[in-house]
C-alpha positions as a Markdown table, in Angstrom:
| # | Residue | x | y | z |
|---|---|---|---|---|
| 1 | Unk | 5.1 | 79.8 | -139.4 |
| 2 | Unk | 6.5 | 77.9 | -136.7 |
| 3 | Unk | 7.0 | 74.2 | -136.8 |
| 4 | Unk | 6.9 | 71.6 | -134.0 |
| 5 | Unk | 9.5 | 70.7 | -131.9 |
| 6 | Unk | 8.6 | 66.7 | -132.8 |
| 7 | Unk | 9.2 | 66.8 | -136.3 |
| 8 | Unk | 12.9 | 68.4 | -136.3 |
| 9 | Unk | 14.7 | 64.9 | -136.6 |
| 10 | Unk | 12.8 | 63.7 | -139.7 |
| 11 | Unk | 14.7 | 64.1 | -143.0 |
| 12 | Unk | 13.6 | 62.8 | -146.7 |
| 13 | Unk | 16.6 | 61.5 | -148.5 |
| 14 | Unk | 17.2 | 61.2 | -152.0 |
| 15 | Unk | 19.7 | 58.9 | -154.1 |
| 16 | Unk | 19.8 | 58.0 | -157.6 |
| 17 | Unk | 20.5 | 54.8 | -159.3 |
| 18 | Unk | 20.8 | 54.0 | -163.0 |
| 19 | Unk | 19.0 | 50.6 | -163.8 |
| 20 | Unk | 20.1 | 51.3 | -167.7 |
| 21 | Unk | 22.6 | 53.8 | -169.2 |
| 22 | Unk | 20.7 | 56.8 | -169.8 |
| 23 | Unk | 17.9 | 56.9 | -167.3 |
| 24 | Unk | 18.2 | 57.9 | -163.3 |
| 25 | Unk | 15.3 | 56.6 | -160.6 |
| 26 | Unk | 15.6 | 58.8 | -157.4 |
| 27 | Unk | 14.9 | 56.0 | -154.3 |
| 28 | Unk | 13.1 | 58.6 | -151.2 |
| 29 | Unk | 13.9 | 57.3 | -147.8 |
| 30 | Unk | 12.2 | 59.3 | -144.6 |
| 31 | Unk | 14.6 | 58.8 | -142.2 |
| 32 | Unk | 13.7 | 59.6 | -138.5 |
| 33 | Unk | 15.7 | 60.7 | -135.4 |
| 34 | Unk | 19.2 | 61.7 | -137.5 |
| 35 | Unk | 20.9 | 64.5 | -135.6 |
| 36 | Unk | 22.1 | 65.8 | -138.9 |
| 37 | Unk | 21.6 | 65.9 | -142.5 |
| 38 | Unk | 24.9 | 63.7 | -142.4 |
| 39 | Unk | 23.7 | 61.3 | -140.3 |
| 40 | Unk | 20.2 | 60.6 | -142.5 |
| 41 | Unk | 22.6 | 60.4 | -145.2 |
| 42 | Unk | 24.1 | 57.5 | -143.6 |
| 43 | Unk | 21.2 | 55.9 | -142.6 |
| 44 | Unk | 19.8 | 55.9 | -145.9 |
| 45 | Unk | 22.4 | 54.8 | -148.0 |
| 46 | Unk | 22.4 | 51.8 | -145.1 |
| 47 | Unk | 18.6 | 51.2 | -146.0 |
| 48 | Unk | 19.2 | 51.3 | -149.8 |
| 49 | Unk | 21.9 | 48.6 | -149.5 |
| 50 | Unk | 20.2 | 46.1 | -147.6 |
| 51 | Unk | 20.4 | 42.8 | -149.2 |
| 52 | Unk | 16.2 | 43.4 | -149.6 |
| 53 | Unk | 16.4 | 46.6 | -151.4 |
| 54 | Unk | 19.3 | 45.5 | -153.1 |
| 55 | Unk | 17.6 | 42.6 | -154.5 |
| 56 | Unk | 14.2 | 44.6 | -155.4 |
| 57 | Unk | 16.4 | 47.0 | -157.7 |
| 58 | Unk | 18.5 | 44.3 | -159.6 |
| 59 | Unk | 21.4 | 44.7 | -157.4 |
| 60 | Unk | 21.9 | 48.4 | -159.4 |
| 61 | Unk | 24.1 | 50.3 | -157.0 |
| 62 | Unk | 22.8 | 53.8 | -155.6 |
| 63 | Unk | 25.0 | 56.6 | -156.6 |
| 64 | Unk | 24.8 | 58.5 | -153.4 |
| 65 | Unk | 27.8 | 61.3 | -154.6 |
| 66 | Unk | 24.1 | 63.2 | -155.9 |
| 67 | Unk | 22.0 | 63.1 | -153.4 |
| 68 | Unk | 19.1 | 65.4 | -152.1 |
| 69 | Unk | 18.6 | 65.2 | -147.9 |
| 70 | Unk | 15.6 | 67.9 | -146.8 |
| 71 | Unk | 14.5 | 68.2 | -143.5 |
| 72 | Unk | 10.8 | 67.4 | -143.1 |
| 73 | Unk | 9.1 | 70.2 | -141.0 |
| 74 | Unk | 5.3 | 70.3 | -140.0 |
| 75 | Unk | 4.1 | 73.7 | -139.2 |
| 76 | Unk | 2.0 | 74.0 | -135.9 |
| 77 | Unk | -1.7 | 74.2 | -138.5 |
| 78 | Unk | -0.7 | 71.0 | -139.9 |
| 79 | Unk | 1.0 | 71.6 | -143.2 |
| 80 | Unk | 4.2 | 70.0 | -144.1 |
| 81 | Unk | 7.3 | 71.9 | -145.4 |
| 82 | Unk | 11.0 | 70.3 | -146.6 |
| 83 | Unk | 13.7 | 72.6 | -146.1 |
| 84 | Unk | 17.1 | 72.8 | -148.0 |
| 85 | Unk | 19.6 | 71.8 | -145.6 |
């Protein structure tokens, strides 16, 4: 299937944090109009260390050395689709 020319900027970004020692939380940003999978990398690790997100996780740090960055496609029927990248 094709997908829409629209969509091809949107990317769902994931980065872990550790509140505790043995467990990981992913935090998923969607992060619109990055040229790049770099790019809504960057964005998102901004996003996560905002003073607001910061404070509504404890101040626990993101680890974003593991993250997971798909591109968020939506085929021309409708359905949505993330792609490796």
């Amino acid at each position: 299937m094709s997908s829409t020319p629209r969509d091809s900027r949107t990317w769902l970004v994931g980065l872990p944090c550790r509140p505790d020692d043995s467990r990981v939380v992913w935090l998923y940003y969607v992060v619109g109009e990055a040229s790049d999978s770099a790019e809504a990398l960057s964005a998102a690790v901004r996003r996560a260390n905002s003073a607001s997100e910061r404070d509504a996780r404890g101040q626990v740090p993101v680890e974003p050395d593991h993250t997971e960055v798909r591109r968020i496609r939506q085929h021309i029927l409708g359905d949505f689709a993330l792609e490796a990248c």
